[in-house]
N, C-alpha and C positions, 0 to 999 in steps of 0.2 A: 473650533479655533480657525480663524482666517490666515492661510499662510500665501507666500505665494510660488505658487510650484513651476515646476521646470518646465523652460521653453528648451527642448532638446531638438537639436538637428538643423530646424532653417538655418540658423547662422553659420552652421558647420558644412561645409560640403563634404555629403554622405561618399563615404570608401577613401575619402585624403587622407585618412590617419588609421590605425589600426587600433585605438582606443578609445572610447565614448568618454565623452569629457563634456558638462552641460553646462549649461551658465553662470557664471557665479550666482548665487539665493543672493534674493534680497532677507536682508537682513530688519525686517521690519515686523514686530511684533505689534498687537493690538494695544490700544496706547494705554489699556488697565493693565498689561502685562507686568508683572515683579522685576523681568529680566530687559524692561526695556532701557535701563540705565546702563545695563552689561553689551547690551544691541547695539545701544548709539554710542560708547565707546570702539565699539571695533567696529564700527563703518567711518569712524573720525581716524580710523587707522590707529588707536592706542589701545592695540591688541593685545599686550601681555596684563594690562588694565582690565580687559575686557573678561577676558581667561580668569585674573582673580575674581573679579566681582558673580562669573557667573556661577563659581565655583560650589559655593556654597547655595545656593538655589537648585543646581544638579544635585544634590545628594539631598536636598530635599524633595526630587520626582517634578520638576520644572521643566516641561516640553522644551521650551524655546532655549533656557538654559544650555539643557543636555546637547540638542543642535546647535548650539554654538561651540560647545566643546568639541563637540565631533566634528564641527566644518574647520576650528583651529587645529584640530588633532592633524583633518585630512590633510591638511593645507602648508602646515609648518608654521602660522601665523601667530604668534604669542605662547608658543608653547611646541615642545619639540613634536616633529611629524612623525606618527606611528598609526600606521591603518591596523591596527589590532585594538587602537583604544578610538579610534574614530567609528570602525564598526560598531565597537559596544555601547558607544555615547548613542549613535545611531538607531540603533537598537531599541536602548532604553527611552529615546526621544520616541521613536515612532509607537511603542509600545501606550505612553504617554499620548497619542493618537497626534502628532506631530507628522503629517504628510509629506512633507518634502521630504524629511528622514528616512522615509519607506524608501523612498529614490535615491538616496542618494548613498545611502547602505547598498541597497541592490546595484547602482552599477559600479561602486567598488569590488562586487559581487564578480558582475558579468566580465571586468578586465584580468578576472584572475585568470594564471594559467592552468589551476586548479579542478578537471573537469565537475565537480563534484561543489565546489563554489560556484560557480557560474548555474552550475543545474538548481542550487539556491536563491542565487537573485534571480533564478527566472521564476522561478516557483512564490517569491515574494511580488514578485510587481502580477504577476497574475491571478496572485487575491489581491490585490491593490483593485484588478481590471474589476473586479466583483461590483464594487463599490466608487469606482472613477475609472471606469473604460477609457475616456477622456487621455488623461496623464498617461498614465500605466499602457495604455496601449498604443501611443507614439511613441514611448520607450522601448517599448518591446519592438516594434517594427521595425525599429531601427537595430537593435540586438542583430533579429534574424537577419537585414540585410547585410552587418558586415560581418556575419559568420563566427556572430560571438558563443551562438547558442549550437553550430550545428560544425563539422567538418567543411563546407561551404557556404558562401553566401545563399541566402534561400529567398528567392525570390517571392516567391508562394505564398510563405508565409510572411515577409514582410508587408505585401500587399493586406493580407488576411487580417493584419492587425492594425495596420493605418487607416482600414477601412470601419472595423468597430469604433476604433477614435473617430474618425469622419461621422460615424452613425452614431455618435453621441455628442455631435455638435459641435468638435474642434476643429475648427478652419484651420489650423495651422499643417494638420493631417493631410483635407484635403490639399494645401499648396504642396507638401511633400510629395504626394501619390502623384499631382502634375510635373513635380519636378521628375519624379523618376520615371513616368512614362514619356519625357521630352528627349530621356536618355541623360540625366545631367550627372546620376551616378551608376555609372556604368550598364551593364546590362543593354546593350545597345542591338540586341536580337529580340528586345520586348518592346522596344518603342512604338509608341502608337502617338501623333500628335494629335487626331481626334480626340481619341481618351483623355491627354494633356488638355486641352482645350475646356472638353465639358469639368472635370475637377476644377480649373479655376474659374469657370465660369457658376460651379455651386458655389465657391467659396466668394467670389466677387458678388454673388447674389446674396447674400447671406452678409453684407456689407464689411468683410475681411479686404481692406486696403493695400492689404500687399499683393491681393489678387488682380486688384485693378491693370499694374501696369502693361506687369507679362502677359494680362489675357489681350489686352488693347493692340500690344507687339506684335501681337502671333497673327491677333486678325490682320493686321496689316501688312506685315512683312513673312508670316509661316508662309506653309507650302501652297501653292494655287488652290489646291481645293479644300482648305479650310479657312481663306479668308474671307471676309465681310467687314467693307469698307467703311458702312454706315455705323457697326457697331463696332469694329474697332477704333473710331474715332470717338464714337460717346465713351468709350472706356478711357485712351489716351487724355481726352478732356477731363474726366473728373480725376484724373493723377495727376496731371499738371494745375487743374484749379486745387489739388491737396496741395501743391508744392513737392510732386515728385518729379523734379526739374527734369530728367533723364528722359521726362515723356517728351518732351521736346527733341530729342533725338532721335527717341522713335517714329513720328514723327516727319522729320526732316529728310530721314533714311525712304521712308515709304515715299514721299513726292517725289524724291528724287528717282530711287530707283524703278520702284512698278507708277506713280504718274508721270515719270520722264517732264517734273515741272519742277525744271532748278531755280524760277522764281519763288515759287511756293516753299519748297525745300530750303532756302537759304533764310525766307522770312521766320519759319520754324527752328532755324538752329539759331538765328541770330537771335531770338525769343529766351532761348533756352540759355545762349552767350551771355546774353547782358542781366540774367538772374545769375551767373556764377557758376554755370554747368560748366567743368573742364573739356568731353569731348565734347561738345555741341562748339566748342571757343577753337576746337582744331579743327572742325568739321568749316565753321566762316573763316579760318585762316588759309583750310584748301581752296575752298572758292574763290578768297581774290587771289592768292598764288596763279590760281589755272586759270582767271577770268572766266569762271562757270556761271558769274551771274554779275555783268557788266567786265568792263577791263580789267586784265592782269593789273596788280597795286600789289606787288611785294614789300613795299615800306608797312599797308595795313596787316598783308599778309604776316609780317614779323609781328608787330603791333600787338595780334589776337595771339601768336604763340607765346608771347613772354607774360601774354596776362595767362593762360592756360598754362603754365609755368607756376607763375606764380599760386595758380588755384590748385597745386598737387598733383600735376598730368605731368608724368614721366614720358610715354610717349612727346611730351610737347619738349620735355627739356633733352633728350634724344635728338626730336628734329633742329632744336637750336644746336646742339653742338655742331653736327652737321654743316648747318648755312655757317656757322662762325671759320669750318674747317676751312669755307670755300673763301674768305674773306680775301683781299690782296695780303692782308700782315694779319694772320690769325692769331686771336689773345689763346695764347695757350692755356691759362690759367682757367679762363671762363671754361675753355670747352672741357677741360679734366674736372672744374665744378658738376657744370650740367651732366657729364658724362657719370657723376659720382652717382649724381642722385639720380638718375634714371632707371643707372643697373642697379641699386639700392631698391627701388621698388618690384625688381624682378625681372625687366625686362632683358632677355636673355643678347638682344643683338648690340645694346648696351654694356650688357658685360664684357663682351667680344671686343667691343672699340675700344672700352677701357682697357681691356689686358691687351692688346696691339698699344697702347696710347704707353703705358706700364713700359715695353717692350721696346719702344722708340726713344731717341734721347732728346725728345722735347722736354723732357720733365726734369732734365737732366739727367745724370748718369740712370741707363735703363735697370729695372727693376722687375728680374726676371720671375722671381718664387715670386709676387704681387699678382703679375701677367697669368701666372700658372692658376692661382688661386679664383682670378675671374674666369679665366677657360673653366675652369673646372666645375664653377657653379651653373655658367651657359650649359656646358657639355652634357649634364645632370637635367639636364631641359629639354634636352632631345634636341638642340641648336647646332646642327652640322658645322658649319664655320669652327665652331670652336670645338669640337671633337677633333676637328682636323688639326687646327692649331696646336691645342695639348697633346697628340698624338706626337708633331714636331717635335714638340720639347722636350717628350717622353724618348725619344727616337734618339735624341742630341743631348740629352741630361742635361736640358739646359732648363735652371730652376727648379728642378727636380731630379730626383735620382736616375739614370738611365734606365730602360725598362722596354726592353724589348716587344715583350707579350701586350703591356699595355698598347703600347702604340698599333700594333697589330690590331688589336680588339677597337682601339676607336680611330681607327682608320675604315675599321669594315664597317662601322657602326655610321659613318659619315658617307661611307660609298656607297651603302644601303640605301641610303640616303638619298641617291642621286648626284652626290659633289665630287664636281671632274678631278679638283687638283686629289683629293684623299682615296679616288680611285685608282689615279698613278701612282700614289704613293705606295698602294699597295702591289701595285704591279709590279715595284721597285721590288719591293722585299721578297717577293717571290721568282723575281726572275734571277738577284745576286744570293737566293737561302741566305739572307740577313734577317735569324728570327726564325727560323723556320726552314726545312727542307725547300731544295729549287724544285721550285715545278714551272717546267717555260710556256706548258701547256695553259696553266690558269694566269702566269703573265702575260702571254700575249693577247689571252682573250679581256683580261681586266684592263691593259692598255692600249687595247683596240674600241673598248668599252670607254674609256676614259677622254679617247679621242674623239670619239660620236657624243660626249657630254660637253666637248668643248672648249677641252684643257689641250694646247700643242704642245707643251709639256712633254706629254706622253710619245710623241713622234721619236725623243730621243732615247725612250727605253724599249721601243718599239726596233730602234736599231739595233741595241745592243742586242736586242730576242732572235730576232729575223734571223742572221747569217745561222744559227745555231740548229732550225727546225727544218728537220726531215720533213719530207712531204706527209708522213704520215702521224706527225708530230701536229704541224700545223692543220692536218684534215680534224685534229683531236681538239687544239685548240678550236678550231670554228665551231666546233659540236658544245664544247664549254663555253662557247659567246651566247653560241642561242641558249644554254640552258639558263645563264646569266636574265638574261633577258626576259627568258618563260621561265620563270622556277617553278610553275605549276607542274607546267609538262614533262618533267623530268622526274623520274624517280630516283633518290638516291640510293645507291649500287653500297654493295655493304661492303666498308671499308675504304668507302670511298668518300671524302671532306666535298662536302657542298660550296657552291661561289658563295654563301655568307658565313663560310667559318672563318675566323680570323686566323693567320698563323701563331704559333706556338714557339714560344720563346724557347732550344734547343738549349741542353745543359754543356 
């Protein structure tokens, strides 16, 4: 029976989630199939249509059947969601010699918290590898890396079975094994960008297209000594003659940066602009901004941003709200549009403008809980700015409950950071025990600290410290600057809070 089985992991970036979740199946039977009437109802989305009709062919032993009940079981789709009748639809589908079922039972399997589940969908997809190393063992490799089968991720053995699949002829393996040795999912003490290299380059040899780009990339732009110019350019050529427009930016990046030829470079990105690439359309709207390649023209400059806008580039509708800020009578409305959909797409410095934008009463009366809630999504990004910001608010219960301890924690989380004003901030809180016991010692080192980042801010909590410190007070504080500074070189003394403990909100 022809089915078509799981493409696991490429689309997913391995270690972002903590549950394996594959593709949706195609839902296409062979077109003799009994149950294809039941098929093509619930790809028409007339699911609970679907469910009946197949209803009665499952309980006649109908593969494709049974796997439709079990993907509506898993799913909720035309019939109530219950993984205990999606396993056994499952089950009985695969038993039925239905392949995708094997997989898709087992990583219902592998997401249990059940140790003794999960030791069964490993033990099914590795009689699955008997018979399709292929399938079964890009599933399983991916198991072992996010630590579905073991107490930690297992590098070892993810390699070990990405590599059986790679040695039965699935390129999708090989691009995986290159993704994880580029370091893309974590593991960043295994990287090797050689090994990266040669995996896509089996896989580009073996005419898998998704190998083309990134191998063409790397020869050109990776590290000095793994590039080659002549072949990463036959690679970039036959992606952009696929229509993988993005080769154009690759591309344009490599003339620019390692040929230091911003005519060549710009003829590249403009190639890639006027086929519909978004960056390649921000990349020609920097160059006539900064005249990289002929005169400064800010009018084309705008021009390329509002089409790179218009083609789904957040970045581009980010730098527009910006230019519109800078306007003589800025349209407030455009820029809290563009500003919507930028941070909408994720863009964390985005979200920050917007919850400042929230905060201001351009939009009229300010909208503090709104403000909170984009800090908070920025903050969650590891976006200093808005650590420090939510910290404020956290600090001033403004738009949120007051919260001492919070504000503490992501003021240090911002000062860690290197950001001068949430280094003061925190200097504050320890130099007036607001939040926390005084210690004038980690004040004046965080506010001396705070002053060398930039912030004059700190010169006034640096007064309020100063008249206070004994000379052997301040000998302590300088000793807490350097250790601030070198936290290598310090050992922490027991009992003693490190420069990146946050304080502790006192009852």
């Amino acid at each position: 029976m022809k089915t078509a089985l799981l493409l696991l992991a490429l689309s997913l970036p391995l270690m972002a989630a903590t549950t394996l979740s594959p593709e949706s199946p195609a839902l296409t039977p062979d077109t003799t199939s009994p149950a294809k009437e039941a098929l093509d109802l619930f790809r028409s989305g007339r699911h609970t249509a679907a469910v009946e009709a197949a209803a009665p062919l499952a309980e006649k032993g109908n593969a494709d059947a049974l796997f439709l009940l079990g993907f509506a079981s898993e799913t909720g789709q035309g019939t109530e969601a219950s993984r205990e009748k999606a396993l056994e639809y499952y089950r009985r589908a695969a038993e039925a010699k239905h392949e995708e079922a094997t997989y898709r039972r087992a990583l219902i399997l592998l997401n249990s918290e059940k140790e003794a589940e999960r030791k069964q969908g490993r033990e099914a997809l590795e009689n699955a590898a008997k018979e399709d190393p292929a399938n079964a063992g890009r599933i399983l490799g991916e198991a072992w890396l996010r630590g579905s089968l073991s107490e930690k991720p297992d590098f070892d053995k993810g390699v070990e079975w990405w590599t059986r699949s790679a040695d039965a002829g699935d390129t999708t393996s090989l691009i995986l094994l290159a993704r994880l040795y580029s370091g893309e999912f974590g593991f960043q003490d295994k990287a090797d960008a050689k090994k990266a290299i040669s995996f896509y380059q089996k896989a580009a040899d073996l005419g898998d297209r998704n190998a083309w780009l990134p191998l063409g990339s790397r020869l050109l732009n990776g590290a000095e000594e793994t590039r080659d110019e002549a072949k990463g350019r036959e690679w970039i050529k036959k992606a952009t003659d696929d229509e993988q427009l993005i080769g154009w930016l690759a591309l344009g990046d490599f003339e620019e940066n390692q040929k230091k030829d911003n005519k060549a470079a710009y003829a590249a990105y403009l190639k890639g602009a006027d086929a519909g690439q978004p960056d390649c359309m921000l990349a020609v709207a920097r160059f006539h901004y900064q005249g990289l390649e002929g005169e400064k023209d800010e009018a084309k400059g705008r021009e390329w941003l509002e089409k790179a806008a218009k083609a789904g580039s957040g970045p581009a509708h980010l730098d527009l709200a910006r230019l519109l800020s800078g306007d003589e009578k800025p349209d407030t409305l455009k820029i809290y549009s563009h500003l919507v959909t930028a941070a909408s797409t994720g863009i964390p410095a985005a979200q920050n403008e917007l919850g400042l934008l929230y905060l201001s009463e351009q939009l009229g009366a300010p909208d503090a809980p709104a403000a909170a809630a984009w800090f908070t999504r920025a903050a969650k990004s590891g976006f200093a700015p808005s650590q420090n910001n939510l910290a404020t608010l956290y600090e001033r219960g403004v738009g949120v409950e007051p919260n001492l301890q919070n504000a503490g924690e992501l003021y240090t989380l911002a000062a860690n950071q290197g950001h001068p004003e949430a280094t003061t901030a925190l200097a504050r809180l320890f130099a007036r025990g607001v939040g926390t016991t005084q210690n004038l010692t980690k004040a004046w080192a965080l506010a001396t600290l705070a002053l060398e980042r930039g912030d004059e801010g700190a010169r006034e909590v640096l007064g309020e410290i100063s008249p206070n410190l004994t000379p052997e007070l301040l000998a302590a504080a300088k000793k807490e600057l350097e250790a601030m500074k070198n936290p290598a070189k310090e050992e922490k003394k027991e009992g003693e809070a490190t420069p990146e403990e946050a304080p502790k909100e006192e009852p």
